[in-house]
C-alpha positions as CSV (number, residue, x, y, z in Angstrom):
1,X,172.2,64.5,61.1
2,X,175.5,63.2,60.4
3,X,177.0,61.8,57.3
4,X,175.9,58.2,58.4
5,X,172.2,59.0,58.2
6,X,172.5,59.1,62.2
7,X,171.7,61.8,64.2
8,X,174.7,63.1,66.0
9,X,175.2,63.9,69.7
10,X,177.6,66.0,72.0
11,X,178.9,64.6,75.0
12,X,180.6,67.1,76.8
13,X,183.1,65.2,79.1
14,X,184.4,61.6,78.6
15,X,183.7,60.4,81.9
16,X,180.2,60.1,81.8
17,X,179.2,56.8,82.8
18,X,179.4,54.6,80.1
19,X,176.1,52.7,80.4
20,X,173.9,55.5,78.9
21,X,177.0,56.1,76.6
22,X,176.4,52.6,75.1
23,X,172.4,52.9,74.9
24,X,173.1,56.3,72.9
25,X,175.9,54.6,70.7
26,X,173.6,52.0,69.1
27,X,170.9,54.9,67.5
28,X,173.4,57.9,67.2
29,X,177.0,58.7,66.0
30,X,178.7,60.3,68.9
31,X,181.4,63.4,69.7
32,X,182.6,63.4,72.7
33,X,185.3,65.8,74.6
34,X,187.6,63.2,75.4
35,X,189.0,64.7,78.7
36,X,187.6,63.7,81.9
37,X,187.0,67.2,83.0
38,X,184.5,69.6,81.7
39,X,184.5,70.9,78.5
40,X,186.2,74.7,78.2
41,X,183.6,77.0,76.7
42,X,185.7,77.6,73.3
43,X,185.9,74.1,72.5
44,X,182.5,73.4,73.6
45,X,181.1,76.3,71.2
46,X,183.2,74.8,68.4
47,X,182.2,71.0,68.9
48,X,178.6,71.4,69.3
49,X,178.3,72.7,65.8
50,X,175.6,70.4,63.6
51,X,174.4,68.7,67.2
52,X,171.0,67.0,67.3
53,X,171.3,66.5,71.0
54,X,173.5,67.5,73.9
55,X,174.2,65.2,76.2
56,X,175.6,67.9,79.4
57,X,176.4,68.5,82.9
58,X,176.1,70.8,86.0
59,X,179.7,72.3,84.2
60,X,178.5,73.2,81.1
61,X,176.8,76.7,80.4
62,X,173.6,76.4,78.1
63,X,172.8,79.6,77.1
64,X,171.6,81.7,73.9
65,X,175.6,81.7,73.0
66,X,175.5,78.1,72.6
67,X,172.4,77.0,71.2
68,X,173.5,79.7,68.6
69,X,176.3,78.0,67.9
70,X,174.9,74.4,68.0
71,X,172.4,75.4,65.2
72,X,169.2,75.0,64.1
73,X,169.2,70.9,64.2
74,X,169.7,70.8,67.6
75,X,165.9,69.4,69.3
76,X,167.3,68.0,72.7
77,X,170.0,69.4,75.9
78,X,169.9,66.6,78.7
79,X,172.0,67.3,81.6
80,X,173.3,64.2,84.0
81,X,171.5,66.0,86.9
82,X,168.4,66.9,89.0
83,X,169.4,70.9,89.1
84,X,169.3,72.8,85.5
85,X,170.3,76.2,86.6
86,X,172.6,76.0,84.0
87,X,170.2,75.8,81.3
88,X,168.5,78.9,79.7
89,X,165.0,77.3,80.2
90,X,163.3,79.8,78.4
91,X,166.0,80.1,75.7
92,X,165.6,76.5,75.0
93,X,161.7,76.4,75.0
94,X,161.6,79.5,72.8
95,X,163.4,77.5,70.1
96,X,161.3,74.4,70.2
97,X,164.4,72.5,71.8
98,X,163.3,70.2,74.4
99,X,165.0,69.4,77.9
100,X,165.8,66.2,79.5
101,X,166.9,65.8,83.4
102,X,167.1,62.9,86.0
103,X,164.9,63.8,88.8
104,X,164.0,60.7,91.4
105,X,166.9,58.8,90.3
106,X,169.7,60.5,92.6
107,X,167.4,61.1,96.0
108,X,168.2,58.7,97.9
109,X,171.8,59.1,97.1
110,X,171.4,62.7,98.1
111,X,169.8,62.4,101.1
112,X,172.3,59.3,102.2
113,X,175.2,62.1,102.0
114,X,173.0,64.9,103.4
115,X,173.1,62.3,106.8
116,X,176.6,61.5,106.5
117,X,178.0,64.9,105.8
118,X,175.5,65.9,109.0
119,X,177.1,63.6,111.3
120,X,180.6,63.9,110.3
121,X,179.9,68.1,110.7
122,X,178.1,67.4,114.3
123,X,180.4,64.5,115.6
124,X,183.5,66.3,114.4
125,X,184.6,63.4,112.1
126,X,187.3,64.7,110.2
127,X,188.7,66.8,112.9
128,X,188.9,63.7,115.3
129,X,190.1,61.7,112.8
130,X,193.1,64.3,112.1
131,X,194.0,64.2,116.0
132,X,194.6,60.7,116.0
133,X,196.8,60.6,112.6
134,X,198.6,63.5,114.3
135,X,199.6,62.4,117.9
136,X,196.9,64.6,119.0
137,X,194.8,61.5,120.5
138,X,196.8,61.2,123.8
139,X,193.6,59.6,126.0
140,X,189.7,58.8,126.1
141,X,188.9,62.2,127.7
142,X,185.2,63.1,128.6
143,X,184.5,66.4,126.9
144,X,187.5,65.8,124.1
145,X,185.7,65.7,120.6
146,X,182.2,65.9,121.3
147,X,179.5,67.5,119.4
148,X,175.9,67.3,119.3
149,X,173.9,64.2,118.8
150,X,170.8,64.2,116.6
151,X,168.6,62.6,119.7
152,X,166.1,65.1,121.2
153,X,166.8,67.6,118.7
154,X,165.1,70.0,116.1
155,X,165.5,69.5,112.8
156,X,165.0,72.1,110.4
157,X,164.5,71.4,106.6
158,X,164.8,74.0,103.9
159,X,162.7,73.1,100.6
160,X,160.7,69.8,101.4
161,X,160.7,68.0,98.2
162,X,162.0,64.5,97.2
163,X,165.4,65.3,98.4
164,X,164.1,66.7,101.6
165,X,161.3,64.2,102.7
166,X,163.7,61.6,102.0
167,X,166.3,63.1,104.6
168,X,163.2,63.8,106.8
169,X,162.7,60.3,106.6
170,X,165.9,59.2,107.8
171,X,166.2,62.1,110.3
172,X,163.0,60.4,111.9
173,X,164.7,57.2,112.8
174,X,167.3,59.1,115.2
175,X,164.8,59.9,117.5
176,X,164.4,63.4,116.6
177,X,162.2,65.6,118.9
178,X,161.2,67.4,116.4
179,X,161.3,67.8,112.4
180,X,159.9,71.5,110.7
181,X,160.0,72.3,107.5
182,X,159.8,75.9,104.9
183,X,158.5,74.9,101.5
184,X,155.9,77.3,99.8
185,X,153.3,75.3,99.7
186,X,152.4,72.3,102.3
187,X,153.2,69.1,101.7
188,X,151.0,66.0,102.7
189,X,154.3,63.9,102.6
190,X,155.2,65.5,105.8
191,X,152.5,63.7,107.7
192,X,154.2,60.4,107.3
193,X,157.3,61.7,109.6
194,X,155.3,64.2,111.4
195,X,157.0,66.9,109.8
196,X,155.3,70.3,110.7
197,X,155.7,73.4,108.1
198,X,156.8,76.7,109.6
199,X,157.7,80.0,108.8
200,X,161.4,79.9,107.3
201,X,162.1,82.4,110.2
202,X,161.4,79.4,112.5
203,X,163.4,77.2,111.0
204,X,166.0,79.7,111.7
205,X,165.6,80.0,115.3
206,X,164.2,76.9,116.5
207,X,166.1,74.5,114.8
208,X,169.3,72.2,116.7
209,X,170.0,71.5,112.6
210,X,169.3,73.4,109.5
211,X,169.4,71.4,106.6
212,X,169.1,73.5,102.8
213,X,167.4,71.2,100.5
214,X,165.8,73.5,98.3
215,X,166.3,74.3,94.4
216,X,167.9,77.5,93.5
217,X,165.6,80.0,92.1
218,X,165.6,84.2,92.8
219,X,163.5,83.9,95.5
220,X,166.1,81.4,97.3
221,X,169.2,83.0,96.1
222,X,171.4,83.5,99.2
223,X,168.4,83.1,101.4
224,X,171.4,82.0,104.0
225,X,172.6,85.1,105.1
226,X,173.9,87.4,106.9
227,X,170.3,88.4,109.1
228,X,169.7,84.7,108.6
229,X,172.7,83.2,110.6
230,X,172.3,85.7,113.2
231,X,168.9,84.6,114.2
232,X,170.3,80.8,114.7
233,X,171.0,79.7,117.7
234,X,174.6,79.6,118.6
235,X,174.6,75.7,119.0
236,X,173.4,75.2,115.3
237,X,174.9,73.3,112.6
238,X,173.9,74.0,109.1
239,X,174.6,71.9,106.3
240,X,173.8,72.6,102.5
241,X,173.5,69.7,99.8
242,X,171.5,71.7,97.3
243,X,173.3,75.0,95.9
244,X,176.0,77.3,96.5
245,X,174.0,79.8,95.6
246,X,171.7,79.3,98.5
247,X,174.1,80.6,100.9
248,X,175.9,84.2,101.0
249,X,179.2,82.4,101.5
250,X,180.8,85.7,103.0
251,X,178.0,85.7,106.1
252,X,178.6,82.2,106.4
253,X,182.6,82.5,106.3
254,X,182.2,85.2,109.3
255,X,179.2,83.3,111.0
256,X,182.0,80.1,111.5
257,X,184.7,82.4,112.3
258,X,182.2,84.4,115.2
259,X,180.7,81.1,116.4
260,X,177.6,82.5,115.5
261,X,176.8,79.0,114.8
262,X,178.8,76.0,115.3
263,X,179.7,74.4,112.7
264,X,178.6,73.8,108.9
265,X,178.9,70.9,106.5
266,X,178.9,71.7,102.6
267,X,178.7,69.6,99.4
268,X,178.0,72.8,97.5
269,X,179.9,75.9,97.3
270,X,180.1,79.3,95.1
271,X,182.0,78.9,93.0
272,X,182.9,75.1,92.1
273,X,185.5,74.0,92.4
274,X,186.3,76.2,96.0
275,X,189.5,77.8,95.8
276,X,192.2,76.6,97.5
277,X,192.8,79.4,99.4
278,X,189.1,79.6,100.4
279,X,188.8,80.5,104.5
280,X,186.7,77.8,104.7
281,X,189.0,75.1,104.3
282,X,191.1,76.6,107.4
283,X,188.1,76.3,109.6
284,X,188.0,73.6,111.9
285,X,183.9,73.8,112.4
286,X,183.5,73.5,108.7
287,X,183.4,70.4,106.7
288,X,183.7,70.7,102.4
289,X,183.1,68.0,99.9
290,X,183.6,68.3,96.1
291,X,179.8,67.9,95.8
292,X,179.0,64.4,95.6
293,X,175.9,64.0,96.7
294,X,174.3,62.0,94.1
295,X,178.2,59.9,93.5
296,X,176.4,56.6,94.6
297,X,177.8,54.0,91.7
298,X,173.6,53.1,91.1
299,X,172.6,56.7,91.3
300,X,174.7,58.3,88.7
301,X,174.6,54.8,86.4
302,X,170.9,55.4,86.7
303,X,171.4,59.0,85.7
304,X,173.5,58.4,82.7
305,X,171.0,55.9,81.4
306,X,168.0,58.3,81.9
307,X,169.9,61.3,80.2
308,X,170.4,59.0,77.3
309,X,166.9,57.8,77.2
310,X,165.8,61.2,77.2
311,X,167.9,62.0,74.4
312,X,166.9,59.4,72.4
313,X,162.9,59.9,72.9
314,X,163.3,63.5,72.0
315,X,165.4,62.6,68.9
316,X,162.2,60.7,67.9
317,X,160.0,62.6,68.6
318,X,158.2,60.2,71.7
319,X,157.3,61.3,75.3
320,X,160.7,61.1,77.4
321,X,161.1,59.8,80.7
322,X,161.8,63.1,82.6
323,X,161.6,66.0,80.5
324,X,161.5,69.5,81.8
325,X,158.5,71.2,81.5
């Protein structure tokens, strides 16, 4: 605890929305990197020193190092996300320190961009909208910009959880022919869209659309490769709202550059933030975003206030709202 009797919590950027900010603030004296970018891993090491609770990111690096350095008073990590790759689960569970996540909260968010990034991949959004900032949009022209619509087509779904049942959902209403879907286990969900669960070697060569939904663990570590784009069909789009590390970004860079699909759409990449200088930012049939799926203003002032609630119940020693189990 700190000086004040209160116990004391690390925030680990300065831009974390300050709803759950001010619902920590009234139990809890507060540090907080005050730079809205993340935390670099000295200063992070240094400041969390003496910390009851860390109250983290996707950015910052949980791991034996840290927890080390935070110390033996620390009983809580809650990260402003749904992913907690970055956490050393079994580091944290080992030491009695509990972890807090925001799971629900950002799916509809999530699947909203999943759609969007979809279409503006498919219908060449970005692209078209270049041409005609650019004097390349001389005429309507009948085959100029077109792409495939979603109408009539198969839609594959990698990992069928909340994130992907809720794009299955909204898939649905575009008059799909057809929506399949790998999970490991079925998933009575599916019913309600008439989803039908495949072999993930299926998805690959049935599907008009593959859409990566799933968490990353070993066994989906860059299940997107190499073998895997080459059994798509040439026609495919693929679009990835989950993890980088889904996707063996090399295969994919020469899968765009072969046409060995058409086109992919990426909120996620390896590493974060892409390099400049990344090949995929000179393809034309590839669309990146800064991964923003969950950047809905409600989603992420949701987040914030779960990740402070879940602080705070841990702190007390009460059941928290989403705690990692």
């Amino acid at each position: 605890m700190s000086s004040s009797g209160k116990y004391q919590v690390y925030v680990t950027r300065s831009d974390m929305p300050q709803c759950g900010i001010e619902l920590l603030k009234k139990q809890c004296d507060l540090k907080v990197w005050e730079q809205a970018s993340p935390c670099p891993r000295q200063e992070l090491l240094k400041h969390v020193a003496g910390a009851n609770g860390i109250y983290c990111s996707l950015t910052d690096k949980i791991d034996k190092e840290l927890l080390d350095a935070a110390g033996a008073g620390l009983k809580v990590v809650a990260t402003i996300s749904v992913g907690h790759d970055h956490i050393d689960v079994q580091e944290c569970k080992k030491r009695g320190i509990r972890i807090g996540y925001t799971p629900d909260v950002l799916t509809d968010a999530t699947a909203e961009l999943t759609l969007a990034l979809l279409l503006s991949t498919s219908r060449r959004l970005p692209e078209a909208q270049n041409e005609a900032r650019t004097g390349g949009w001389v005429s309507w022209a009948p085959t100029w910009m077109t792409g495939p619509g979603l109408a009539g087509a198969t839609v594959g779904i990698v990992g069928f959880g909340r994130i992907g049942q809720a794009v299955a959902r909204r898939v649905k209403s575009f008059n799909t022919a057809k929506i399949i879907y790998f999970n490991r286990s079925a998933r009575p969900e599916a019913e309600e869209v008439g989803a039908i669960k495949v072999t993930f070697d299926e998805i690959l060569t049935q599907s008009d659309f593959v859409i990566c939904c799933c968490a990353l663990v070993p066994e989906t570590k860059e299940i997107f490769n190499k073998t895997a784009f080459e059994k798509m069909k040439r026609t495919a789009i693929f679009v990835n709202t989950s993890r980088g590390g889904t996707v063996d970004q090399d295969a994919l860079i020469e899968a765009l550059q072969n046409n060995t699909i058409r086109a992919a759409g990426l909120d996620v990449t390896t590493p974060e933030p892409l390099p400049l200088d990344s090949p995929l930012f000179k393809l034309k049939n590839c669309i990146v975003l800064p991964h923003i799926g969950s950047a809905s203003i409600e989603a992420r002032n949701t987040m914030s206030e779960l990740t402070a609630q879940n602080i705070l119940a841990a702190l007390n020693d009460t059941k928290m709202p989403a705690e990692l189990k």
